[in-house]
C-alpha positions in Angstrom: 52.3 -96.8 39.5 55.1 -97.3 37.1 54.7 -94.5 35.6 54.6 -92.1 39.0 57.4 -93.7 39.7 59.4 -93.1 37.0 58.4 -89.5 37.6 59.5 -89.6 40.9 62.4 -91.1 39.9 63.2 -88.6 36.9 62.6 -85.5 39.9 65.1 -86.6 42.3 67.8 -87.1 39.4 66.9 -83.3 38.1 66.1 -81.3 40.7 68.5 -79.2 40.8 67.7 -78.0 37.6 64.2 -77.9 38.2 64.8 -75.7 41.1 66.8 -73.7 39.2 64.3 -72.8 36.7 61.4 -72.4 39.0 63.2 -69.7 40.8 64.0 -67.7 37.8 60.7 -68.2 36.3 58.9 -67.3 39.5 56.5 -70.3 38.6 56.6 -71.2 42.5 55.2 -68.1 43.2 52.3 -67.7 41.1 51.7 -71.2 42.1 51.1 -70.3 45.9 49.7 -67.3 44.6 46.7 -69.3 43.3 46.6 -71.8 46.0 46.7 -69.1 49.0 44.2 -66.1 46.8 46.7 -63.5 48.0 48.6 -60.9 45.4 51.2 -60.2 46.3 52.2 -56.4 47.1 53.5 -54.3 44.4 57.1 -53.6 44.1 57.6 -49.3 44.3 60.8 -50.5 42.7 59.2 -52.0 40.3 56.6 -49.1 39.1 59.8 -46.9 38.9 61.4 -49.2 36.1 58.1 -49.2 34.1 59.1 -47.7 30.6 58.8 -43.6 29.9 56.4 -43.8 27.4 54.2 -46.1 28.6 50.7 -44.1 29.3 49.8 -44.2 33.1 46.4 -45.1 33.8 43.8 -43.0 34.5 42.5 -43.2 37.8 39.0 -44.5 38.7 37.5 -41.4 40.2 38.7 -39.5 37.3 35.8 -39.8 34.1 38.3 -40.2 31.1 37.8 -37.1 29.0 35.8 -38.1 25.1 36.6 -36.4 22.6 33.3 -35.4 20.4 33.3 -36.2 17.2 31.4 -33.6 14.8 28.4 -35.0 13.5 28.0 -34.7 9.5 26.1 -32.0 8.1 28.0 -28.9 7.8 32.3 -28.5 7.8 32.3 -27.5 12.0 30.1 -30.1 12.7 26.9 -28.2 12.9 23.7 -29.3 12.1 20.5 -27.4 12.5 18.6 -30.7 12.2 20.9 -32.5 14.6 21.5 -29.3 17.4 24.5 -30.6 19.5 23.7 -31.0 23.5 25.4 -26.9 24.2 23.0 -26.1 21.6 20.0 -28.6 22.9 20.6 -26.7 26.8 20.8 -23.1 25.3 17.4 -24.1 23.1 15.7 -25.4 26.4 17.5 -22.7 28.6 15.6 -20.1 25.9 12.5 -21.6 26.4 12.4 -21.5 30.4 13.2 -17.8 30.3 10.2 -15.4 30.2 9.3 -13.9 26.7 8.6 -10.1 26.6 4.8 -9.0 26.4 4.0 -8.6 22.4 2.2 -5.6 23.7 5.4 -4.1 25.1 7.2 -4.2 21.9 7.7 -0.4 20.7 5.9 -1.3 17.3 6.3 1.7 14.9 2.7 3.4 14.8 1.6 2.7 11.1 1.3 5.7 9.1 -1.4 6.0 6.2 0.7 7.4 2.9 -0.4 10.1 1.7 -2.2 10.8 -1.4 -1.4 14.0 -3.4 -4.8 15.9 -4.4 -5.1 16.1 -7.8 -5.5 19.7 -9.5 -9.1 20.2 -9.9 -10.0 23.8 -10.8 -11.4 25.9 -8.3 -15.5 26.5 -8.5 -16.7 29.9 -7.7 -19.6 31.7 -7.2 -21.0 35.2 -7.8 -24.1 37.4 -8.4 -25.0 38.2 -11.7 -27.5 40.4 -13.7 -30.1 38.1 -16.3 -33.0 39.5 -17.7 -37.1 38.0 -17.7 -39.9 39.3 -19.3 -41.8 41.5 -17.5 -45.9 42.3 -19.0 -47.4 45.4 -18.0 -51.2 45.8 -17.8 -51.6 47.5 -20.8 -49.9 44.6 -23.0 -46.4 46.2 -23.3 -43.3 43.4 -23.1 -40.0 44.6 -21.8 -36.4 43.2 -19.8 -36.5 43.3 -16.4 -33.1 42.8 -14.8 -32.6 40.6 -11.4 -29.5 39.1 -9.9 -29.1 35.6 -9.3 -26.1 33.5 -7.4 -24.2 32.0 -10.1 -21.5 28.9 -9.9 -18.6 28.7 -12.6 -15.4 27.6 -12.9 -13.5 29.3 -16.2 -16.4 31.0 -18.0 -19.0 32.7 -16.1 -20.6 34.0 -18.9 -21.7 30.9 -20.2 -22.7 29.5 -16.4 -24.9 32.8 -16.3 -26.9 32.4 -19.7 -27.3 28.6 -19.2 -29.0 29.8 -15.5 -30.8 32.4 -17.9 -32.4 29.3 -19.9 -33.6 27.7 -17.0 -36.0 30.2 -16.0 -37.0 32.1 -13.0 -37.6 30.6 -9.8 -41.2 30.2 -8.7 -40.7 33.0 -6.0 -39.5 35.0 -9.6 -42.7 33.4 -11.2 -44.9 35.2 -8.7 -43.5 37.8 -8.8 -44.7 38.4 -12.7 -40.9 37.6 -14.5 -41.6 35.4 -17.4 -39.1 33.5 -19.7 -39.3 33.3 -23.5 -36.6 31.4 -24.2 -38.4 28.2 -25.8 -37.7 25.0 -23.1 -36.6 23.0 -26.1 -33.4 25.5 -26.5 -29.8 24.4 -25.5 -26.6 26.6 -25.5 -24.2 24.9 -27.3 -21.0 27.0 -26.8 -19.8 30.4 -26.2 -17.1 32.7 -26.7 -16.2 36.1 -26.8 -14.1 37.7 -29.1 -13.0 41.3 -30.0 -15.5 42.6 -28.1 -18.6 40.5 -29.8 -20.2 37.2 -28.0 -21.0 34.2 -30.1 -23.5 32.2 -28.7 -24.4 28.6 -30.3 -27.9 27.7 -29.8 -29.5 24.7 -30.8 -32.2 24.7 -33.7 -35.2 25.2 -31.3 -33.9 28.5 -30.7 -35.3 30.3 -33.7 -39.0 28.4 -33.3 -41.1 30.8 -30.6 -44.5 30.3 -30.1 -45.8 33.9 -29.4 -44.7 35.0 -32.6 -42.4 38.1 -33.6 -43.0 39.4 -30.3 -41.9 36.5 -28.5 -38.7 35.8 -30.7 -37.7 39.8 -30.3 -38.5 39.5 -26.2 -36.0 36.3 -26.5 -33.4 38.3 -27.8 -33.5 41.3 -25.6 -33.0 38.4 -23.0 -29.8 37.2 -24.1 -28.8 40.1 -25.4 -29.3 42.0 -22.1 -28.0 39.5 -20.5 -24.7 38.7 -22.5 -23.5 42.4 -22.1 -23.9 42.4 -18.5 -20.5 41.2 -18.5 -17.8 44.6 -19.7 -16.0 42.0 -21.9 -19.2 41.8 -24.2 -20.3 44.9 -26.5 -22.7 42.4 -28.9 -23.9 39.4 -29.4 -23.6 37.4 -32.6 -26.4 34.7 -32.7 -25.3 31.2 -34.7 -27.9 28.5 -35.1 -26.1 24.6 -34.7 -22.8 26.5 -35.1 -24.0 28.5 -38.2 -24.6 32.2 -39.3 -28.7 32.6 -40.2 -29.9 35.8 -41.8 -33.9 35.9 -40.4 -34.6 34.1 -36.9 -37.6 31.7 -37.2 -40.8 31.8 -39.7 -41.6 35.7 -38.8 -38.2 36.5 -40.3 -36.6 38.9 -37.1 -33.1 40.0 -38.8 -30.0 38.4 -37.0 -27.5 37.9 -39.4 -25.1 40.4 -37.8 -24.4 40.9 -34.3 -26.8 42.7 -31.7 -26.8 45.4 -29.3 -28.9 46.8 -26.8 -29.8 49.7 -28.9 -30.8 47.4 -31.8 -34.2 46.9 -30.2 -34.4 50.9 -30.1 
């Protein structure tokens, strides 16, 4: 009690100055400010002497504008593994859109390269003249000419004699033609020049089993036959590549070239 009354006591004695203060604190206002829960209106006067550059407040409809901060990962900002949210919406925007039909695409018909042909020499074919044997009734042996289809490409005299070796057909057979020409024979190579024909025959050439009458009616048949062609006046018989004065055992002279009109 003594000490509210020395409170009292010290009031009365200063209240003057207490009063003073109050008023140009505004404490007594704030204090009745608490006590009654009412704020007081602002003062228009007072929102006019607010400082220049103090920032006004944004109001609380208004979202207060962010400013986006790049996101590491390349120097605008841009990351393909971190799309930002335009690039997110254009993604998802791409996706909802229809795709064209693959089948609509104007794909490019593919077209096979082509391959140049290689040069291959051109085969022909014509009819030429080869001789058989023909036997008569009374034992007599002579060349008897018939014409047979012949394929070649760049020497068609030695396409003809190697058709000559192989004999007459069995319609030819039939018919009487015989051949001579032992089947062990091979015609090695041929060529013509100056007017004579060399032909290279193998060694079974010169071996004939009929004798001197069969090697002679072997030579009429390639004789005949070789100068069928207007390139060929003789024919010059080698054995494996080699000049031989007598043809076989029965010793028929061959050691220089032959004609038609050797055989008389």
């Amino acid at each position: 009690m003594v000490f509210i009354l020395f409170v009292v006591v010290l009031y009365l004695y200063h209240r003057a100055d207490i009063r003073d203060v109050v008023e140009r604190t505004g404490l007594g206002d704030t204090i009745t400010e608490r006590i009654s829960g009412d704020r007081p209106e602002p003062d228009p006067a007072a929102e006019d002497e607010r400082p220049a550059d103090e920032p006004e407040e944004a109001p609380e409809d208004q979202a207060p504008e962010i400013e986006t901060i790049p996101e590491p990962g390349s120097p605008d900002g841009s990351d393909p593994d971190h799309p930002t949210t335009s690039e997110r919406r254009r993604a998802e925007d791409a996706e909802t859109e229809p795709q064209p039909d693959e089948a609509e695409e104007h794909d490019e018909p593919e077209v096979a390269e082509e391959t140049p042909e290689q040069d291959e020499p051109d085969e022909r074919e014509r009819r030429y003249g080869i001789y058989f044997i023909r036997v008569t009734d009374e034992g007599q042996i002579y060349p008897e000419r018939v014409e047979r289809r012949v394929r070649f490409t760049d020497s068609p005299m030695t396409a003809t004699l190697r058709e000559l070796m192989r004999g007459p057909t069995l319609e030819e057979l039939n018919s009487g033609y015989l051949n001579l020409i032992p089947d062990e024979a091979e015609l090695i190579s041929a060529w013509v020049r100056d007017g004579t024909a060399y032909l290279n025959f193998s060694e079974s050439f010169q071996f004939n089993t009929m004798g001197v009458e069969g090697l002679v009616a072997q030579l009429k048949q390639v004789v005949y036959s070789t100068t069928e062609f207007p390139t060929v006046e003789r024919v010059q018989i080698l054995i494996e590549g080699e000049r031989t004065r007598y043809l076989g055992a029965a010793g028929v002279y061959v050691e220089e070239p032959l004609q038609r009109e050797s055989f008389g």
